[in-house]
C-alpha positions as CSV (number, residue, x, y, z in Angstrom):
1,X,-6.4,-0.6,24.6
2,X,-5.7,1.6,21.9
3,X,-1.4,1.4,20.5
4,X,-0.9,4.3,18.8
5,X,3.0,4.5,17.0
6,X,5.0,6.3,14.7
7,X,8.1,5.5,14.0
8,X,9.5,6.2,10.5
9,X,12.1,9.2,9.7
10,X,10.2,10.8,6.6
11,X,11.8,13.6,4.7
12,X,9.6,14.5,2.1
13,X,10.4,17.2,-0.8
14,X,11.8,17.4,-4.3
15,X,15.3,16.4,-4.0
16,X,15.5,14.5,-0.5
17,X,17.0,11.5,-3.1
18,X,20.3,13.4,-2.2
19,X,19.5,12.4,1.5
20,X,20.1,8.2,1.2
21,X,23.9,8.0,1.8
22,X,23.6,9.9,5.0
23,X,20.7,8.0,6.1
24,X,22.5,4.7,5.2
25,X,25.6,5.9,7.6
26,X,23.0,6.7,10.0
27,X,21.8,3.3,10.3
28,X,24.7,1.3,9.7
29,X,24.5,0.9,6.7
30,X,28.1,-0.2,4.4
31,X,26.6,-2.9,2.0
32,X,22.8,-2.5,1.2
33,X,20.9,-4.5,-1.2
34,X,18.7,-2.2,-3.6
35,X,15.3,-4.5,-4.2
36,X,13.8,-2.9,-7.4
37,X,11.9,-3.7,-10.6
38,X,12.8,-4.1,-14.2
39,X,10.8,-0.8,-14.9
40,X,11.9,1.2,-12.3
41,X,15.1,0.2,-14.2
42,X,14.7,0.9,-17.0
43,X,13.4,4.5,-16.8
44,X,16.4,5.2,-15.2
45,X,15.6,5.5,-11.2
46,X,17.8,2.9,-10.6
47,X,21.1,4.8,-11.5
48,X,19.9,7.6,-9.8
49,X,19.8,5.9,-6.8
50,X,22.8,4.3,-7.1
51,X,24.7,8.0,-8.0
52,X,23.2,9.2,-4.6
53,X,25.7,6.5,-3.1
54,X,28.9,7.0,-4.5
55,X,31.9,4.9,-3.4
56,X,29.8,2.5,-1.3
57,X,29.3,-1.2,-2.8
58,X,26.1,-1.9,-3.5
59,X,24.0,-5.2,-4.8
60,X,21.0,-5.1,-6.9
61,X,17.8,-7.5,-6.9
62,X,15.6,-5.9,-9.7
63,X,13.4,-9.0,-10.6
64,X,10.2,-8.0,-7.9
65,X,6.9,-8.7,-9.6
66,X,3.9,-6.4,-10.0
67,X,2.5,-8.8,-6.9
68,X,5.8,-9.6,-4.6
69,X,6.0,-13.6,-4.4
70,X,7.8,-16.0,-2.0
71,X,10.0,-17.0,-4.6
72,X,11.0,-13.3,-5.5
73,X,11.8,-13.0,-2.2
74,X,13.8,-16.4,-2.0
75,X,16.1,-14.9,-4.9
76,X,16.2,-11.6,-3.4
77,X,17.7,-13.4,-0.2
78,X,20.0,-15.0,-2.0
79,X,21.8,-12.2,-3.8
80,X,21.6,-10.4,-0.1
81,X,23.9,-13.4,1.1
82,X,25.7,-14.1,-1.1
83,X,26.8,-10.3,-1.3
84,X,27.2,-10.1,2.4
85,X,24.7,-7.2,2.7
86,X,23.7,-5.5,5.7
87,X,20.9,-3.3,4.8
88,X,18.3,-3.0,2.4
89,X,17.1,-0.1,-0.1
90,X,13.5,-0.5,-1.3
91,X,13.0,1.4,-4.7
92,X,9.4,1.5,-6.3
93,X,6.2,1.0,-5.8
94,X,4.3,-0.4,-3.1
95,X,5.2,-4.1,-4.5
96,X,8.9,-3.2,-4.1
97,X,9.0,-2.3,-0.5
98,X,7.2,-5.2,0.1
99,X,9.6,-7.6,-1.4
100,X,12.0,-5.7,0.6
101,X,10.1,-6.6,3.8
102,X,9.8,-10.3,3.1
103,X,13.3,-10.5,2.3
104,X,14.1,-8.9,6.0
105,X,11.8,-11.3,7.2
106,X,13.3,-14.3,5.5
107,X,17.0,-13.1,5.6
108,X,17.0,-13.3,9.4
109,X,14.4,-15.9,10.1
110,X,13.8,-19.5,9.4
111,X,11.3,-21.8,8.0
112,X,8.7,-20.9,4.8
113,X,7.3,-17.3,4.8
114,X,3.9,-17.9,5.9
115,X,5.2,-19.0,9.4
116,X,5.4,-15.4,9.7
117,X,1.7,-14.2,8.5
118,X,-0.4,-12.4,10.6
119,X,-3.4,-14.7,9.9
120,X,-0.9,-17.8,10.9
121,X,-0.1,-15.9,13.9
122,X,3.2,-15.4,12.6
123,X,3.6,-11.4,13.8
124,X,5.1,-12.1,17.2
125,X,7.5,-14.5,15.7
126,X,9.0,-11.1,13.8
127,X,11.5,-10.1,15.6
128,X,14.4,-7.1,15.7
129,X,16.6,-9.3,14.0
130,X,15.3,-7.7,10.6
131,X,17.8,-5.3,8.9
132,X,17.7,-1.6,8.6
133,X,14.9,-1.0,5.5
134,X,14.9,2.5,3.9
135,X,12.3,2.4,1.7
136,X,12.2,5.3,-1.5
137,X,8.4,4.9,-3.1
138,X,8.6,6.1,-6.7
139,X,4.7,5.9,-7.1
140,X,2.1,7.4,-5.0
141,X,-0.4,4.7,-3.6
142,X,0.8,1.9,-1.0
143,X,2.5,4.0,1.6
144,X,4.6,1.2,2.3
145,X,7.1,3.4,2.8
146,X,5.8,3.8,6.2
147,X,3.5,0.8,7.3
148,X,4.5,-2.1,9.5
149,X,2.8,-4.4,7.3
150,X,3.4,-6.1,3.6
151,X,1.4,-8.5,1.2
152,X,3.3,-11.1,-0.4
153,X,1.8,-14.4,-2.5
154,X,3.3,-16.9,-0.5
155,X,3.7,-20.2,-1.5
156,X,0.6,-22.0,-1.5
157,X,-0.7,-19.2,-3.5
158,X,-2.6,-17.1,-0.5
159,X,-1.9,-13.6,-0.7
160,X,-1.2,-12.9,2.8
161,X,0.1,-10.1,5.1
162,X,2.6,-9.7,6.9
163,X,2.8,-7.0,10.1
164,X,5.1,-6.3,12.3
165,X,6.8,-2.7,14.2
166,X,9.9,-4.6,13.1
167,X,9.2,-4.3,9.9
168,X,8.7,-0.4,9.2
169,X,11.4,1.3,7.5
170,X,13.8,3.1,9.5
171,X,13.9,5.9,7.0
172,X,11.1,6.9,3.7
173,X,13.0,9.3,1.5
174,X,9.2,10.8,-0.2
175,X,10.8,12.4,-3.3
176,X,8.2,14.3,-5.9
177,X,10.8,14.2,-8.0
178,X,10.8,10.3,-8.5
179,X,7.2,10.0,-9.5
180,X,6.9,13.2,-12.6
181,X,7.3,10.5,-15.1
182,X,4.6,8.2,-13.7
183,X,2.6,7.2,-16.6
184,X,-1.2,9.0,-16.2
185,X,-3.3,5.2,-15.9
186,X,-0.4,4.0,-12.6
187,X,-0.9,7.7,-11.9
188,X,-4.4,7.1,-11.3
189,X,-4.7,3.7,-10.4
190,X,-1.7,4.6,-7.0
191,X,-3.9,7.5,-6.9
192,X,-7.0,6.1,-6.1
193,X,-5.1,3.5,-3.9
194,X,-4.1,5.9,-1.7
195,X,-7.6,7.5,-1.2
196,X,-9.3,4.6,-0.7
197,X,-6.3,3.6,2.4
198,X,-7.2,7.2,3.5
199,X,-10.7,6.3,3.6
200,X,-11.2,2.7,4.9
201,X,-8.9,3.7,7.2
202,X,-10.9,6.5,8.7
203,X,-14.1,4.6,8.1
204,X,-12.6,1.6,11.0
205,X,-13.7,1.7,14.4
206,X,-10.6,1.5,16.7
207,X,-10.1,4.5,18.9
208,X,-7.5,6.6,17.1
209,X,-7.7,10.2,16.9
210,X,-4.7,11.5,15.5
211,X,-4.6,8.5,12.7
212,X,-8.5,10.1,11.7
213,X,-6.8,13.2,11.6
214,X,-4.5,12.0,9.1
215,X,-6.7,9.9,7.5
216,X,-9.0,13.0,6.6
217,X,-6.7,15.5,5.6
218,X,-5.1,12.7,3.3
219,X,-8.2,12.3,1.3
220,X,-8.7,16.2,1.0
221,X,-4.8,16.2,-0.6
222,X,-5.6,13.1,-2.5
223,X,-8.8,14.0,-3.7
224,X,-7.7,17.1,-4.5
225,X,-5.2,16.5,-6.9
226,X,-5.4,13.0,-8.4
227,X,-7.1,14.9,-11.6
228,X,-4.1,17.2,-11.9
229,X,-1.5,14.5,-11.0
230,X,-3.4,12.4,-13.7
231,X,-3.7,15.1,-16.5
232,X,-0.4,16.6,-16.3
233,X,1.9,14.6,-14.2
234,X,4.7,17.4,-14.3
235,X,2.5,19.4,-12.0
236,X,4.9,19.7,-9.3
237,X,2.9,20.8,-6.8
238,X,0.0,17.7,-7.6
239,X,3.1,15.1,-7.4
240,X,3.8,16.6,-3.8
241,X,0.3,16.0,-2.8
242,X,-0.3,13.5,-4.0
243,X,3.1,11.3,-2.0
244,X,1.8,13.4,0.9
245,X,-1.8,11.7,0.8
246,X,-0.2,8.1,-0.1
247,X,2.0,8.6,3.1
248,X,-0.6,9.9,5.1
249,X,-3.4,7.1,3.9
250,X,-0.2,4.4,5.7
251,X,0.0,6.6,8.6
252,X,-3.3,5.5,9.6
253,X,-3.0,2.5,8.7
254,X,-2.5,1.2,12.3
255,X,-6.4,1.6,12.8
256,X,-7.1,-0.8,10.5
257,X,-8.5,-1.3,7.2
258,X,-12.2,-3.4,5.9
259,X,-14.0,-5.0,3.3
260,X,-12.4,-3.0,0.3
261,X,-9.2,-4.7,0.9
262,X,-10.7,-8.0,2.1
263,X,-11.7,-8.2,-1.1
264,X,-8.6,-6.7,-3.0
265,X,-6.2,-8.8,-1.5
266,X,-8.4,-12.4,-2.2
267,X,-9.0,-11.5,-5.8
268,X,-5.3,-10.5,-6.1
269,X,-4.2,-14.0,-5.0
270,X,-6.7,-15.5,-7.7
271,X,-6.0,-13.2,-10.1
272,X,-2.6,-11.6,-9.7
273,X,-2.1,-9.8,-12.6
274,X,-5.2,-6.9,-11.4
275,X,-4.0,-3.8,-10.0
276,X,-4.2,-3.7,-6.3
277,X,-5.1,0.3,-6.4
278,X,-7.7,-0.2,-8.9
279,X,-9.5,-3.1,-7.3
280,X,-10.0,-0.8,-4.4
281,X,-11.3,1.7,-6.6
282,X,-13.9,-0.7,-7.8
283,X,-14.9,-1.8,-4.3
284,X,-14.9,1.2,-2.6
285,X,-18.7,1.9,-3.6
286,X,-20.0,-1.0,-3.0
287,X,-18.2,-1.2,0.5
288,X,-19.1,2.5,1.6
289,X,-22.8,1.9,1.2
290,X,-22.5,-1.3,3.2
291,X,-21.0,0.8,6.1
292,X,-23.7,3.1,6.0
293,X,-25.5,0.7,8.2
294,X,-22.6,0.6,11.0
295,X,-23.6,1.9,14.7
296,X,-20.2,3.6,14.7
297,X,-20.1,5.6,10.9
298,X,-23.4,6.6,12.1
299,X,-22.5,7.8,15.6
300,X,-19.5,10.0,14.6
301,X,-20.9,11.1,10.6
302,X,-17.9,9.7,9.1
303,X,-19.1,9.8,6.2
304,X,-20.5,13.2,6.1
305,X,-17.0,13.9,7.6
306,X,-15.5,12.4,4.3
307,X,-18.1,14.0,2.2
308,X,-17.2,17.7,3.6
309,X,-13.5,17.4,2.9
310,X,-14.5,16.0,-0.6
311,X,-16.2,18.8,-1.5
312,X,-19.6,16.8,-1.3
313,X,-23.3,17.8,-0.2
314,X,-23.5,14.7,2.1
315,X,-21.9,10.9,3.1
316,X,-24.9,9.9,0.6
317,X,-22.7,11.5,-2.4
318,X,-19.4,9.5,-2.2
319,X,-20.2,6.1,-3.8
320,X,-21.2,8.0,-7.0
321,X,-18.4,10.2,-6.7
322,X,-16.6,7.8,-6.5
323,X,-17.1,6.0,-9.3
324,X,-17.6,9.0,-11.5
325,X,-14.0,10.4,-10.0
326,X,-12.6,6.3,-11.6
327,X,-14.5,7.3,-14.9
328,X,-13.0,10.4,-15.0
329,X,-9.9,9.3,-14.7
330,X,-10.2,6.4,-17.6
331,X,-10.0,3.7,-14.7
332,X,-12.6,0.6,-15.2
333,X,-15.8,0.9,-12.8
334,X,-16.2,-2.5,-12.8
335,X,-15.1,-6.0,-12.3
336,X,-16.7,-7.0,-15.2
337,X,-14.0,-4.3,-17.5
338,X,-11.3,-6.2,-15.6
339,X,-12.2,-9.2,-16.7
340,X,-13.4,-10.7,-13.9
341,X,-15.9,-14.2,-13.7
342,X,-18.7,-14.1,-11.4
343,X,-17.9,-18.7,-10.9
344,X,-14.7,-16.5,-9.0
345,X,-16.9,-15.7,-6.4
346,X,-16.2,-18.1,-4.2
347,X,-12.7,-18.6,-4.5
348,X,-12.8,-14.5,-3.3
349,X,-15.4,-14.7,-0.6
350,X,-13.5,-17.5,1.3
351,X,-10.3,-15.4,0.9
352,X,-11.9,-12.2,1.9
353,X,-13.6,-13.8,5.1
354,X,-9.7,-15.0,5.9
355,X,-8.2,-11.9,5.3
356,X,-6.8,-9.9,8.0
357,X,-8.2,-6.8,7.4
358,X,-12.3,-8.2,7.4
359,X,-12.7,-7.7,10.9
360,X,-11.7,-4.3,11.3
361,X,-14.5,-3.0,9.1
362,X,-16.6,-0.6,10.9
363,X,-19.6,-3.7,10.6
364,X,-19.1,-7.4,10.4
365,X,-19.5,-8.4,6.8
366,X,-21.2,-12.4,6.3
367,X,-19.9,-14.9,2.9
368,X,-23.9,-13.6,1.9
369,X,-22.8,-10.1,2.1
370,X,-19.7,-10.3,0.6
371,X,-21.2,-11.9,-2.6
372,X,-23.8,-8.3,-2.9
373,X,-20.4,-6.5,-2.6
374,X,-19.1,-8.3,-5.2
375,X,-22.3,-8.0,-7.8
376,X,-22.8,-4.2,-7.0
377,X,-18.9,-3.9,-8.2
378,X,-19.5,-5.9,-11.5
C-alpha cells in the first residue's frame, strides 16, 4: 500500500525570517531552544534569528557538529531542561535540523538514542510526545526542513537514521535570504546534495506519483542553477531555486532513497569529517549505471525522464554529466581526492548493506556489487 503525506507549513521567499514569532505563537511556542552551529554564529544568522523574536526568552545550543552526534544531542537536551523549553528552532544546515530532531527524540523519550533507529526498529516507538520543531535551513541541500527522518552518529559510532511523521517540522521558514552568503564550495557541495535526493529519489520504485512529480521538477531547478548559485551566490533568483529544489528533493523523500546514500551514510560513520552532499556526488555515477539494469528504471525510462529535464540527449548521458557538472563546479570526482583507503572497503560495504535506505534502490545491490560501486567512484 502506497502512504503518501505531507505535512509541513512551508513559506518560502526572501524575507519569510520575519514569519518565526508568529509561527512560534502558533504552535505554542513561549520558550524555544535555538539548536545551531558555531558558524551559523558567527556570520551573524544567529542574531537575526533571535531579532525576529523580540521579547520572548530564548535558550541557545550552538555546539552541533558538521555530523550531529549522540552526545551533541545529550548537551543539547540538557540546556533544553535545564531552561524549561518548550519548543525547538532548528537553524542551519541539514546537520542542524537533525540535531534538533534527536534532541525531540531524546527530550521526551527514554533510554540511548539508537532504541529509536529505524534499522533497530525504533520508529514506532516515536511518538507525539516530541515538541513542536520549526526548522529554518540556511544552506540548500538536506531538506530536512521537511523530512520525517534524521542521521545522527549514535553512540557506538553507526551513523544511523532516525524516521518518524512525528518528527517533521511543524513549520520550514525557506528564506533565500539566509543562504546569499553561502561560501561557493558548501554552495556546491548542498547543491549537488539536493540533486542527487531529487534523483535517487525518483529513481526508487515505490508507487508515488506526485513525489516523481516533485522529484523531477526539483532536479530541473537544481540543475539549473547550481552553476549560477555556485559562481555568483548573490544571484537571487539561483538562491530561490536552488532552496526550492533542496525542499522539493525531501518532499520526495517518502519514496525512498538507494545505493548513493547506502553508501554515503556508512562512509560518513567511518569517516565523519567527509561532506555528506559531496559523497553523493561521487556515488551518484557509479550508482546510476548500476540502476540501468533495474526492470522498473527500464519500464518507466526514468532515466531518459531525468535526462530530458537535464537538458541531456539520453538516460545514457547522466553519469558523465554528472561528473563533469562536480568538475565544474571544483568538487572532487573521486574517493580517492577525498582521501579515501580502498582497506575501508569493508568497513563501508557492511554499513551500506545495513543501511536503511539499501533496499529501496530500484534493484537489489549484493556486498560484491557494492565493492564495483565503490572502485568506479575512486
Amino acid at each position: 500500500m502506497a502512504q503518501i503525506l505531507y505535512v509541513t507549513n512551508i513559506l518560502i521567499d526572501f524575507g519569510v525570517l520575519g514569519q518565526l514569532s508568529a509561527e512560534c505563537e502558533r504552535h505554542g511556542i513561549r520558550r524555544p531552544l535555538v539548536v545551531t552551529d558555531a558558524g551559523v554564529r558567527a556570520v551573524g544568522l544567529l542574531d537575526k534569528t533571535l531579532s525576529a523574536l523580540p521579547g520572548m526568552p530564548v535558550a541557545v545550543f550552538d555546539q552541533t557538529p558538521s555530523n550531529p552526534t549522540e552526545a551533541a544531542v545529550r548537551a543539547a537536551v540538557a540546556v533544553y531542561k535545564d531552561q524549561r523549553c518548550d519548543g525547538l528552532i532548528a537553524l542551519g544546515g541539514g546537520s542542524a535540523i537533525d540535531c534538533a530532531k534527536g534532541v525531540a527524540i531524546a527530550a521526551t523519550h527514554e533510554g540511548p538514542l539508537k532504541t529509536y533507529a529505524t534499522i533497530e526498529g525504533g520508529s514506532p516507538k516515536i511518538t507525539a510526545a516530541v515538541p513542536p520543531l520549526i526548522a529554518i535551513p540556511t544552506t540548500a541541500g538536506t531538506g530536512s526542513e521537511v523530512a520525517r527522518g534524521a542521521i545522527v552518529i549514535v553512540d557506538d559510532g553507526r551513523k544511523l537514521g532516525f524516521h518518524s511523521w512525528h518528527l517533521v517540522p511543524r513549520t520550514a521558514l525557506l528564506d533565500p535570504e539566509l543562504t546569499l552568503g553561502l561560501p561557493p564550495m558548501l554552495t556546491a557541495a548542498t547543491g549537488m546534495d539536493a540533486i542527487a535526493h531529487c534523483m535517487e529519489t525518483f529513481m526508487a520504485p515505490a508507487f508515488n506519483p506526485p513525489a516523481d512529480g516533485i522529484a523531477l521538477d526539483g532536479l530541473r531547478r537544481g540543475w539549473m542553477h547550481i552553476e549560477r548559485a555556485t559562481r555568483d551566490g548573490s544571484d537571487r533568483e539561483a538562491r530561490l531555486n536552488m532552496m526550492s529544489a533542496s525542499m522539493q528533493g525531501a518532499m520526495a523523500f517518502q519514496k525512498g532513497l538507494g545505493c548513493v546514500h547506502s553508501l554515503s551514510h556508512s562512509l560518513g560513520g567511518v569517516n565523519p569529517r567527509l561532506h555528506h552532499g559531496t559523497l553523493n556526488a561521487v556515488f551518484l555515477p557509479a550508482v546510476v549505471r548500476f540502476n540501468a539494469g533495474a526492470e522498473s528504471i527500464q519500464r518507466e525510462q526514468r532515466l531518459d525522464r531525468m535526462a530530458q529535464v537535464m537538458g541531456l540527449p539520453s538516460g545514457t548521458d547522466i553519469p558523465d554529466a554528472i561528473r563533469d557538472m562536480s568538475a565544474r563546479l571544483g568538487l572532487p570526482t573521486g574517493l580517492a581526492a577525498m582521501g579515501v583507503e580502498r582497506d575501508w572497503y569493508d568497513r563501508i560495504i557492511a554499513g551500506a548493506m545495513a543501511d536503511h535506505c539499501h533496499k529501496t534502490n530500484p534493484r537489489l545491490a549484493s556486498e560484491d556489487d557494492y565493492r564495483a560501486m565503490l572502485d568506479a567512484s575512486m
